[in-house]
C-alpha positions as CSV (number, residue, x, y, z in Angstrom):
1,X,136.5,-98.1,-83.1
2,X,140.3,-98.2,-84.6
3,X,141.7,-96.5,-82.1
4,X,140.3,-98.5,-79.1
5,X,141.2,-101.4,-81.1
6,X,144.7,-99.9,-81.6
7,X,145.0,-99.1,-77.7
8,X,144.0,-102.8,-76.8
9,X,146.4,-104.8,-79.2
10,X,149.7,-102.2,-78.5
11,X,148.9,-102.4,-74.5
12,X,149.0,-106.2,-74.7
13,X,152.0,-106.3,-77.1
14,X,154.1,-103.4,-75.0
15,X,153.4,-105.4,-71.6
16,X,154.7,-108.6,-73.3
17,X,158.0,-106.7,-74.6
18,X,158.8,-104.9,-71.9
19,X,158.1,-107.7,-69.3
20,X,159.5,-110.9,-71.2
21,X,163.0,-111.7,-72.2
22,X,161.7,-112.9,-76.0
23,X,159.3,-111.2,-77.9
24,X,157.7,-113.0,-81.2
25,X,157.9,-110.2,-83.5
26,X,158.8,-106.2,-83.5
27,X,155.5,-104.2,-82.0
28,X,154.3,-100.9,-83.5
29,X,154.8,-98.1,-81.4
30,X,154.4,-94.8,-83.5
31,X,153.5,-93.9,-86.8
32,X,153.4,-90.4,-88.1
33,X,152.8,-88.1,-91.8
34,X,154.3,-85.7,-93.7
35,X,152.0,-84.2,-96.3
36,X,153.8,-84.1,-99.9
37,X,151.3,-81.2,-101.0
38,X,153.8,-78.4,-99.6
39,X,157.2,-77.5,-101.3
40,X,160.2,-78.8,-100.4
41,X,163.4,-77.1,-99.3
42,X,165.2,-76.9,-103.3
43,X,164.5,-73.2,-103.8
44,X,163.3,-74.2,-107.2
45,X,161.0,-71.4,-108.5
46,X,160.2,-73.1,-111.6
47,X,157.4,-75.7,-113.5
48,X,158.4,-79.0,-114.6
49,X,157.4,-80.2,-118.5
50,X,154.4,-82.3,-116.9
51,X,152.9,-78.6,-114.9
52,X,154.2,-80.1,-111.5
53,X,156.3,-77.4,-109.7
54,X,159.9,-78.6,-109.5
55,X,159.8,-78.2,-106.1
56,X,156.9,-80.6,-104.8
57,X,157.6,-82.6,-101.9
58,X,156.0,-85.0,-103.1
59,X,157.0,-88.8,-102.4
60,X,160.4,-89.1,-100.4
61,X,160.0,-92.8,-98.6
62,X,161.6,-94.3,-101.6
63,X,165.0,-94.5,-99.3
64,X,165.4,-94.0,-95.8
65,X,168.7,-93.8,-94.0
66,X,169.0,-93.5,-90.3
67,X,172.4,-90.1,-89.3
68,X,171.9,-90.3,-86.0
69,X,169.7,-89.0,-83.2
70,X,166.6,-88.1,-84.5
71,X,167.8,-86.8,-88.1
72,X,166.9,-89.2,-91.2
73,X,167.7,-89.2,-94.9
74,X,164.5,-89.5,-96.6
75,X,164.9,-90.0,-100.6
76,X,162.6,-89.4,-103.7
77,X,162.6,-91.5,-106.6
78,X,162.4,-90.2,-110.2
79,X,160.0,-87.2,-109.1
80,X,156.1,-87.2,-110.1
81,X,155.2,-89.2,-113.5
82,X,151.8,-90.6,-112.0
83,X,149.7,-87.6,-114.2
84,X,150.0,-88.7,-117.9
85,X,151.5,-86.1,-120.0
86,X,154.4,-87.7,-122.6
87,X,154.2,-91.6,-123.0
88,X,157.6,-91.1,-125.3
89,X,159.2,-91.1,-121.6
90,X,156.7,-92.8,-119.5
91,X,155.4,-89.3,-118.4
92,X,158.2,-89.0,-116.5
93,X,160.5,-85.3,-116.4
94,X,163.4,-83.2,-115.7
95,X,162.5,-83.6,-112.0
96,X,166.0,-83.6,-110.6
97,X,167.2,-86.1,-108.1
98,X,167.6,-85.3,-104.5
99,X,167.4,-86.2,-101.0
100,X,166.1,-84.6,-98.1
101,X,167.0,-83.9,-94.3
102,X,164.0,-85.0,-91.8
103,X,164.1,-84.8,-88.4
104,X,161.5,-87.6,-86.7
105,X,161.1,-86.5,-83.6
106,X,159.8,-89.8,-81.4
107,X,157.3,-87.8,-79.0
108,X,156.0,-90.1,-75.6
109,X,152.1,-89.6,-75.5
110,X,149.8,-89.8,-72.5
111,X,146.4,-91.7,-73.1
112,X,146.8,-92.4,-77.1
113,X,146.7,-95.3,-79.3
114,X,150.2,-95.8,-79.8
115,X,152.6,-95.0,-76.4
116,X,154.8,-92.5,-79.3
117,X,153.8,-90.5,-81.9
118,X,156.1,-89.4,-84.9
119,X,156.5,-85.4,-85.7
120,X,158.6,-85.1,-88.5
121,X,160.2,-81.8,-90.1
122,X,161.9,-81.3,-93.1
123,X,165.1,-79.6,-92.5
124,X,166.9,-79.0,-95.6
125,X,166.8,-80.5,-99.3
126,X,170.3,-81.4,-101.6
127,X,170.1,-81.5,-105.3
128,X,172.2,-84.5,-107.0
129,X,174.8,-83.2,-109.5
130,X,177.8,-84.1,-111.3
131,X,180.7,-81.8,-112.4
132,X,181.3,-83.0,-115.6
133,X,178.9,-83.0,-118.5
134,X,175.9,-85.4,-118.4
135,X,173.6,-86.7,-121.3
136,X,170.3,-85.5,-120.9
137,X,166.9,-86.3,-123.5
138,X,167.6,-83.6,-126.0
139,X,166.3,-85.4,-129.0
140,X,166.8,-89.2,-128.7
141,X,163.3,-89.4,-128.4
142,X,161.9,-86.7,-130.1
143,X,159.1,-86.8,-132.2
144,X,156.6,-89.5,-132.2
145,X,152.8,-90.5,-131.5
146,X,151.0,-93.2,-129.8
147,X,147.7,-95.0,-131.0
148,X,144.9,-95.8,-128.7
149,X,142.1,-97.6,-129.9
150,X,142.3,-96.2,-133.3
151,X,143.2,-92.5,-131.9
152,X,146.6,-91.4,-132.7
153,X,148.3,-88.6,-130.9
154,X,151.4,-87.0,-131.6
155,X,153.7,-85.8,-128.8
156,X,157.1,-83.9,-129.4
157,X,159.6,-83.7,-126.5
158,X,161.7,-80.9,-125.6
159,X,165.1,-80.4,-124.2
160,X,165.5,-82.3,-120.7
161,X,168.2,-80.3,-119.7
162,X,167.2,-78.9,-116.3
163,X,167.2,-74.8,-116.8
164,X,169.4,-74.4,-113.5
165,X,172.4,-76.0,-114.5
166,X,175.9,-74.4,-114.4
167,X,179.2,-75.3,-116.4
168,X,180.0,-77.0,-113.2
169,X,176.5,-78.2,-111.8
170,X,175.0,-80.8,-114.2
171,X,172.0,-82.0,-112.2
172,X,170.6,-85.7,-112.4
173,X,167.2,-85.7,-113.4
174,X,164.1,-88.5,-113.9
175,X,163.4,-88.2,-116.9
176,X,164.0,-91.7,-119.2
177,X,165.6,-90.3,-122.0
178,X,168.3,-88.9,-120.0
179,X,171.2,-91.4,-121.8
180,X,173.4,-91.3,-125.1
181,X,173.6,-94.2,-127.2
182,X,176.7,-95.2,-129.1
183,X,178.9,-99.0,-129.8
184,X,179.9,-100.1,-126.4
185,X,177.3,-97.6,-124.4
186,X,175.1,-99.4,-122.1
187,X,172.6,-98.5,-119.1
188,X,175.4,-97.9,-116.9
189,X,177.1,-95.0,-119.0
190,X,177.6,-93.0,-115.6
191,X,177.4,-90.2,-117.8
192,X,174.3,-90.6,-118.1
193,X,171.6,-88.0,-116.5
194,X,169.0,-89.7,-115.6
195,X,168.8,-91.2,-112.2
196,X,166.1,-93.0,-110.6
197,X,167.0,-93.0,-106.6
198,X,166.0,-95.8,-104.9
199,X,168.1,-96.3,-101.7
200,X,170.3,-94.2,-99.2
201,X,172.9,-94.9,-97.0
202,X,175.2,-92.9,-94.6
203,X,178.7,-93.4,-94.7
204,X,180.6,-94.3,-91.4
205,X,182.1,-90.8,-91.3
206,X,178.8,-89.1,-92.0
207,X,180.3,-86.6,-94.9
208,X,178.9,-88.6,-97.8
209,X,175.7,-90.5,-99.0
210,X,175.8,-94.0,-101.1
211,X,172.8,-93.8,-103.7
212,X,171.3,-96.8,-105.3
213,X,169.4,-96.3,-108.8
214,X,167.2,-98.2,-111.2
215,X,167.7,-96.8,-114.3
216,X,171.6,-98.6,-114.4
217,X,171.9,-99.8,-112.2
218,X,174.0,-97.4,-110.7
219,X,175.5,-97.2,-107.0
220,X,177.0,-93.2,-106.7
221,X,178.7,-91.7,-103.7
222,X,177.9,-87.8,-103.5
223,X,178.6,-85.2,-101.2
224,X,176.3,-84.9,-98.0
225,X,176.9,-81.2,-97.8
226,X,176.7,-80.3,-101.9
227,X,175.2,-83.0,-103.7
228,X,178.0,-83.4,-105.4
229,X,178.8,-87.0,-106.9
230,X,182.0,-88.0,-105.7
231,X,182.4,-91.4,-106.8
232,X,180.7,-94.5,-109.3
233,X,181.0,-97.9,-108.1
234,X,181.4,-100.2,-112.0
235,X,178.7,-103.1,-111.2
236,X,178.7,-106.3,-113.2
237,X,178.0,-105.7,-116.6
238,X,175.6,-108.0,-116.9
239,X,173.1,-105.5,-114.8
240,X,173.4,-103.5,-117.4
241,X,171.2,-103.6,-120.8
242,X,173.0,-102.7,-124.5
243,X,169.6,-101.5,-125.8
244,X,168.3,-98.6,-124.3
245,X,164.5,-96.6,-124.6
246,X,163.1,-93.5,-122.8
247,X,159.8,-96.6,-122.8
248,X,160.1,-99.3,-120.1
249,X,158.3,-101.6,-122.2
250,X,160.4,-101.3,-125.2
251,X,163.6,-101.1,-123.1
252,X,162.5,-105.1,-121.5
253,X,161.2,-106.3,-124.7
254,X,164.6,-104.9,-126.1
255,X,167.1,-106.8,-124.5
256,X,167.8,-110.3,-123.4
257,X,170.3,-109.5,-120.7
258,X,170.6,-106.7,-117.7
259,X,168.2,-105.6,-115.1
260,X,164.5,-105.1,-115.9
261,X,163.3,-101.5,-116.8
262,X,162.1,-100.3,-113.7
263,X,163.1,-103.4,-111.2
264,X,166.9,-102.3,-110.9
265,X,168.6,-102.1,-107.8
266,X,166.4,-101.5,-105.3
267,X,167.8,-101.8,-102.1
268,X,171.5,-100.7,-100.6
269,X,172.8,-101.5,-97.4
270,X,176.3,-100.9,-95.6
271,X,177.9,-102.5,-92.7
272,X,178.2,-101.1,-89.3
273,X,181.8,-100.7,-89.9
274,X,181.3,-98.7,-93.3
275,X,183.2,-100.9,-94.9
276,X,180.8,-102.9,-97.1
277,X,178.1,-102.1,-99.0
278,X,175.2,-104.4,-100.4
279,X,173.3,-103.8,-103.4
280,X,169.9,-105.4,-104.0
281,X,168.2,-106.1,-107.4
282,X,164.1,-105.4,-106.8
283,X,163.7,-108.4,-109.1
284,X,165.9,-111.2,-111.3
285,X,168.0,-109.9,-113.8
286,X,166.5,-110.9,-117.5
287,X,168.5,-113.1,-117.8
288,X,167.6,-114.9,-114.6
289,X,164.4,-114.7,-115.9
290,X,163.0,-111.5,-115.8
291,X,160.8,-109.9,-113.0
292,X,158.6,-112.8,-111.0
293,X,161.4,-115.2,-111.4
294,X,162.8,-116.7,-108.0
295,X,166.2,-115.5,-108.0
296,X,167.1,-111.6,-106.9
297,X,170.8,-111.0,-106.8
298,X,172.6,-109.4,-104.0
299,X,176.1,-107.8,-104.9
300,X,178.4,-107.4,-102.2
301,X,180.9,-103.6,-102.5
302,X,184.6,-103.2,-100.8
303,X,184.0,-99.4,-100.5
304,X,187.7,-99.0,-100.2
305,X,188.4,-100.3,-103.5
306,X,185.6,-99.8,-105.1
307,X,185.1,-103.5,-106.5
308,X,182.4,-106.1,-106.3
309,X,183.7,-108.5,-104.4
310,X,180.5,-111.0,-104.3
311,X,177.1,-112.3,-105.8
312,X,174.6,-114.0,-104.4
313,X,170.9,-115.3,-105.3
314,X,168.2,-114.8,-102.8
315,X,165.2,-116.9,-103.1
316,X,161.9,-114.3,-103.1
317,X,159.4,-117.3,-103.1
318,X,157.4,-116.9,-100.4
319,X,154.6,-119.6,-100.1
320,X,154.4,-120.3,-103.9
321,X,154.3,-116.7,-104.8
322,X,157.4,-115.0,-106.1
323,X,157.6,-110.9,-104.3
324,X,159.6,-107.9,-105.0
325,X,162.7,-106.9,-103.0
326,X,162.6,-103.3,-101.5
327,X,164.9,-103.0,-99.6
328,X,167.9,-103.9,-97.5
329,X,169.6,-103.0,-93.5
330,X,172.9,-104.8,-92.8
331,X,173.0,-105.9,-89.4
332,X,176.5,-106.8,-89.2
333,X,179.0,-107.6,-92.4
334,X,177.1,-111.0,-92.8
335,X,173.6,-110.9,-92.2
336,X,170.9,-108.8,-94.0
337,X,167.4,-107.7,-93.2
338,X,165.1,-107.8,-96.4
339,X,161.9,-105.8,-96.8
340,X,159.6,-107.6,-99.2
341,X,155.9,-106.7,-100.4
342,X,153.4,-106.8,-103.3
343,X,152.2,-103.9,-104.5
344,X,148.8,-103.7,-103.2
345,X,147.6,-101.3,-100.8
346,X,147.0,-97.6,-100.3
347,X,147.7,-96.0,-103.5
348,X,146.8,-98.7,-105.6
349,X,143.2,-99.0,-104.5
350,X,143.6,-102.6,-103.6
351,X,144.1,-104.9,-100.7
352,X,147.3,-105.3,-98.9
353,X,148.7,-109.1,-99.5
354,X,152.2,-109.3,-98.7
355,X,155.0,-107.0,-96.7
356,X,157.7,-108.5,-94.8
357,X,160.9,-108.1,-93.3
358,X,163.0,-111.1,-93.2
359,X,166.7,-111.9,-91.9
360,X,168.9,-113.8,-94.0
361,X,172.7,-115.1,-93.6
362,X,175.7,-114.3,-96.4
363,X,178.2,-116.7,-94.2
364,X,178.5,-120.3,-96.1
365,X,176.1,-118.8,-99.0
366,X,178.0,-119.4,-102.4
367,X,179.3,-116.6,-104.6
368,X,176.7,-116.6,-107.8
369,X,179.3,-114.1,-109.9
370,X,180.4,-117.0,-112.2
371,X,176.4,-118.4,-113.3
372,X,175.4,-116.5,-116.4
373,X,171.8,-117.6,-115.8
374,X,169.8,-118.5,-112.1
375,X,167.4,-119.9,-114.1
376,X,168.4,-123.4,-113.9
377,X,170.1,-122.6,-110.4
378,X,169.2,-125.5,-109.3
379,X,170.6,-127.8,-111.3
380,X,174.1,-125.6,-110.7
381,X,174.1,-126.7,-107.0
382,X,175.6,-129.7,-107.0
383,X,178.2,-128.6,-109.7
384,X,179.1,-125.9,-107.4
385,X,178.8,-127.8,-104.1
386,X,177.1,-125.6,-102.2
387,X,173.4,-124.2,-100.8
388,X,173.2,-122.0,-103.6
389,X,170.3,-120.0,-103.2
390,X,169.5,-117.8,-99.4
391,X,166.3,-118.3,-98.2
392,X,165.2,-115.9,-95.8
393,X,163.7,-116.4,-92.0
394,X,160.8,-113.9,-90.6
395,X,161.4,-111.2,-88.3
396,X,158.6,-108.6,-89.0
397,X,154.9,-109.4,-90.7
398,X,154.1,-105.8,-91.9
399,X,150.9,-106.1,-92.7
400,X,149.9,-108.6,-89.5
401,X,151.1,-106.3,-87.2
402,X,149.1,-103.5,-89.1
403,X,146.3,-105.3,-89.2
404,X,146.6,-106.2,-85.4
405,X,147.0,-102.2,-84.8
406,X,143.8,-101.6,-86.2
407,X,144.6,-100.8,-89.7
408,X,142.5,-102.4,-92.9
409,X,144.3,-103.9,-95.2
410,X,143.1,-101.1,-97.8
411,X,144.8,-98.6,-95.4
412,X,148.2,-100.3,-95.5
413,X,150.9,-98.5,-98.1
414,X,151.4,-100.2,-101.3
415,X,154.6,-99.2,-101.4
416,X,156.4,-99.6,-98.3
417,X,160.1,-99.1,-99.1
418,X,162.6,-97.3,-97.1
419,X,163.8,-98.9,-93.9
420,X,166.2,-97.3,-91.2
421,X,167.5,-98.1,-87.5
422,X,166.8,-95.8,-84.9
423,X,168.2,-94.6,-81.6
424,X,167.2,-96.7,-78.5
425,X,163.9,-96.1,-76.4
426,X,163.3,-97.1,-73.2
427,X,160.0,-98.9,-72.2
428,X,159.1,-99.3,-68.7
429,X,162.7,-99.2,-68.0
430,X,163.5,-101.5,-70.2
431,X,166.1,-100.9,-73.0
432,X,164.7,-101.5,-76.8
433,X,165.8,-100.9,-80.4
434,X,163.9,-99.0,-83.3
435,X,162.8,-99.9,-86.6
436,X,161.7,-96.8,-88.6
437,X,159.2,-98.0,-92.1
438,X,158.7,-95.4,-94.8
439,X,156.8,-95.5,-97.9
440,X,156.6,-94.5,-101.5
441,X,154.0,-92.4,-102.2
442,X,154.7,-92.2,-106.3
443,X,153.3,-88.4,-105.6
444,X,150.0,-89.3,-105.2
445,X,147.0,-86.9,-104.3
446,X,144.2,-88.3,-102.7
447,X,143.0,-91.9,-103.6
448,X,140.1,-93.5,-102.7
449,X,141.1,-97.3,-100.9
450,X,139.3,-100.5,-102.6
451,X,136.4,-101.2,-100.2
452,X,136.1,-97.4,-98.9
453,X,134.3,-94.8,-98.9
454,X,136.3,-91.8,-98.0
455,X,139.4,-90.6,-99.9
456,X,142.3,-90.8,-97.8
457,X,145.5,-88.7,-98.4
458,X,147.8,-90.7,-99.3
459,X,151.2,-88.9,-97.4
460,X,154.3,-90.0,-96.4
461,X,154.0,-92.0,-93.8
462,X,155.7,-93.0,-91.0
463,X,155.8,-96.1,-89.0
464,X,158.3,-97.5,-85.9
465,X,158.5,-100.7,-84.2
466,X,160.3,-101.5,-80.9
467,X,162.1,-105.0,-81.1
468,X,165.4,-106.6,-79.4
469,X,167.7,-108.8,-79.6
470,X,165.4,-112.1,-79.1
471,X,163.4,-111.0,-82.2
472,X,166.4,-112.1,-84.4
473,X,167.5,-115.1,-85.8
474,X,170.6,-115.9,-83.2
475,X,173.3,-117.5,-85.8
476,X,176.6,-116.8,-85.5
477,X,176.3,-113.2,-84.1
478,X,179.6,-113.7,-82.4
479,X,181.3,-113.6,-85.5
480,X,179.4,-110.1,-86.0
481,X,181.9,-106.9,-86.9
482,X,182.4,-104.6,-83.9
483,X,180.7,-101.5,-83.7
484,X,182.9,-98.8,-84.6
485,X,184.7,-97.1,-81.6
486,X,184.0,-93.9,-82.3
487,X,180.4,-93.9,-82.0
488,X,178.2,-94.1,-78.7
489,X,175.2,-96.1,-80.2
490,X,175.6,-99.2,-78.3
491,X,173.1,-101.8,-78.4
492,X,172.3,-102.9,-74.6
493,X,171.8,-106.2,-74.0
494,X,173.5,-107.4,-77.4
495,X,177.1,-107.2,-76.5
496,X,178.0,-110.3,-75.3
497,X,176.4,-112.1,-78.4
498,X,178.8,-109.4,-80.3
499,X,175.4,-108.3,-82.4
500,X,175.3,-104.9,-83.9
501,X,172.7,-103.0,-85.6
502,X,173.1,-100.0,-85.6
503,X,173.9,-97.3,-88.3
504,X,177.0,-94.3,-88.0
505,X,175.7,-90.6,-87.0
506,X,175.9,-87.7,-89.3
């Protein structure tokens, strides 16, 4: 029954988008899955504290960044802490950070649901590591126990330190109590180990990766090749929090300025030139009043020089209800798209309610660097004299066009996170753009969807829309940044409104 229902709603949708100039929305043309059962491509022969082998696949839609042709940087987050095992760290462990090398290949089929089908292939996996010595959990948290209805239990941690480090490899790592603590160290100690990777980008020579984090906030450059970290960028330090726990909980209720424990910067994006990079916030800074508040900030990167050069507060109300930021794709140096959802879904055992993509405009925005607190942002606009807050315009319903595919909303990701351009398809001879979706899978087994009755495996999963240039909100795209002359990814049928989206090749 799904797949006739698929086949009807993505005929009608393909004949509409190749045969009309405008098209409402994106359609979905391909989805795909890579199990997280099998290992990945480390070479790491060892167990984790938490019994997990250090080299589980796992999760790796957590960031997705498009290097040309059909290869993709697909990233983990802070490595599998879903099994309790330690809550002195929030069951996370030395897991250590990486990104892997998937190649999507975009296969035409004959007679199926969708007109392509997505087979991807892991190709090769980098460890994240720093030369220089890095602070890992060795004792910060130690001892301690935990009381559960009246049943204490006493937990001890050992040494974080990952056992295949080198004088000159120092490998970033999930686990929470991966910081030192001293007078003037905060969350953003770059010398800190633990990482919690949560966005990737390519940069416009292909030789490097930019690497947004959580636990920070942190926004590293590494090596493409070695894993190496190359490079910090210092973000505001009011990102940052002065009071630091290996517990989440205690780390919010610790601190009255800085990112939220686990809601740090979520999303990264970098223009088509290479030149800019924009850093997104999955929630409002504590300050700003904490996670569910209206106001996410977006901090805007000169790569050259390494400095912030912007702020700005994005309004994540959506029909009276405030939603996380995942993610961000730069379109040109001025205009974002911004992947929003709840977290309900597949993997949470609930219903999907809310995942979105929405376009929104930096140009006339004002700079939110100099307001200490967004919580009374409204009353700054008229001291400021400016529309102070962005408010963003719809170019993708997720979870419609899931549902519209065939898909219950039980069957939709929770976590839908990593977005990525693609190359170009062409559709009944006409010329469209891709959209590639990935998701977090928090390496998860199997779960059983709220409503169903057979487990599903909850993989990594895959999803690509076709769309063009009517699908986006047309304002100002002639002030757009050229695409860079040294790559052959032109968008047809864009040029003359000067519009790029498109990403560098590796």
């Amino acid at each position: 029954m799904r797949h006739s229902l698929i086949h009807t709603a993505v005929a009608s949708a393909l004949v509409a988008l190749a045969g009309s100039s405008h098209a409402a929305q994106p359609v979905l043309i391909a989805t795909g899955s890579l199990s997280g059962a099998a290992s990945d491509l480390s070479g790491l022969n060892y167990t984790l504290e938490n019994g997990v082998s250090a080299s589980l696949l796992g999760g790796l839609g957590s960031g997705l960044a498009w290097a040309g042709g059909n290869t993709f940087l697909a990233l983990p987050d802070r490595g599998p802490n879903a099994v309790p095992y330690n809550p002195l760290v929030d069951d996370t462990s030395s897991y250590i950070a990486r990104f892997h090398t998937v190649q999507l290949d975009l296969v035409a089929t004959q007679g199926g649901a969708l007109p392509y089908t997505i087979t991807p292939t892991l190709q090769s996996t980098t460890l994240l590591y720093s030369n220089t010595a890095l602070n890992y959990g060795t004792g910060q948290a130690g001892t301690g126990s935990v009381t559960v209805n009246g049943t204490t239990t006493n937990y001890t941690l050992g040494s974080g330190v990952p056992t295949v480090n080198s004088a000159d490899k120092n490998y970033f790592t999930g686990r929470s109590d991966g910081f030192a603590v001293g007078s003037g160290l905060t969350s953003s100690n770059p010398n800190n180990a633990r990482l919690d990777p949560e966005a990737i980008r390519v940069s416009n020579d292909g030789k490097s990766v930019f690497i947004s984090d959580e636990y920070g906030p942190y926004v590293y450059q590494f090596d493409r090749n070695t894993g190496q970290r190359l490079r910090t960028f210092n973000l505001p330090d009011s990102f940052a929090v002065a009071n630091l726990s290996a517990q989440g909980k205690l780390e919010i209720s610790g601190n009255s300025v800085g990112r939220v424990a686990n809601k740090g910067m979520e999303g990264l994006a970098i223009s088509p030139d290479g030149q800019t990079l924009f850093g997104f916030m999955q929630s409002a800074l504590i300050q700003d009043g904490g996670n569910k508040a209206a106001y996410n900030r977006i901090v805007k990167i000169d790569v050259a020089s390494g400095k912030v050069t912007g702020q700005y507060a994005y309004n994540n109300v959506v029909n009276g209800t405030s939603n996380n930021s995942s993610e961000l794709l730069a379109l040109n140096d001025h205009q974002l798209l911004v992947l929003e959802r709840d977290g309900n879904g597949l993997g949470d055992g609930t219903a999907a309610g809310f995942k979105q993509i929405r376009q929104i405009e930096l140009n006339g925005a004002a700079d939110v660097s100099n307001i200490a607190n967004l919580v009374a942002l409204d009353a700054n606009k008229k001291a400021i004299g400016a529309s102070v807050a962005i408010n963003g315009t719809l170019f993708l319903d997720i979870k419609q066009a899931l549902l519209n595919a065939g898909y219950t909303e039980a069957q939709i990701p929770a976590k839908l996170e990593g977005i990525a351009f693609g190359q170009d398809i062409t559709i009944n001879g006409v010329t469209k753009h891709t959209l590639y979706l990935a998701n977090d899978n928090d390496f998860l087994g199997k779960v059983t969807p709220s409503g169903g009755s057979v487990a599903s495996q909850y993989d990594n999963q895959f999803f690509v829309f076709a769309y063009d240039g009517n699908d986006l909100v047309q304002q100002n795209l002639a002030a757009a940044v050229p695409e860079p002359s040294s790559y052959a990814m032109l968008l047809a049928g864009l040029g003359a409104l000067g519009f790029i989206a498109r990403r560098r090749r590796g």
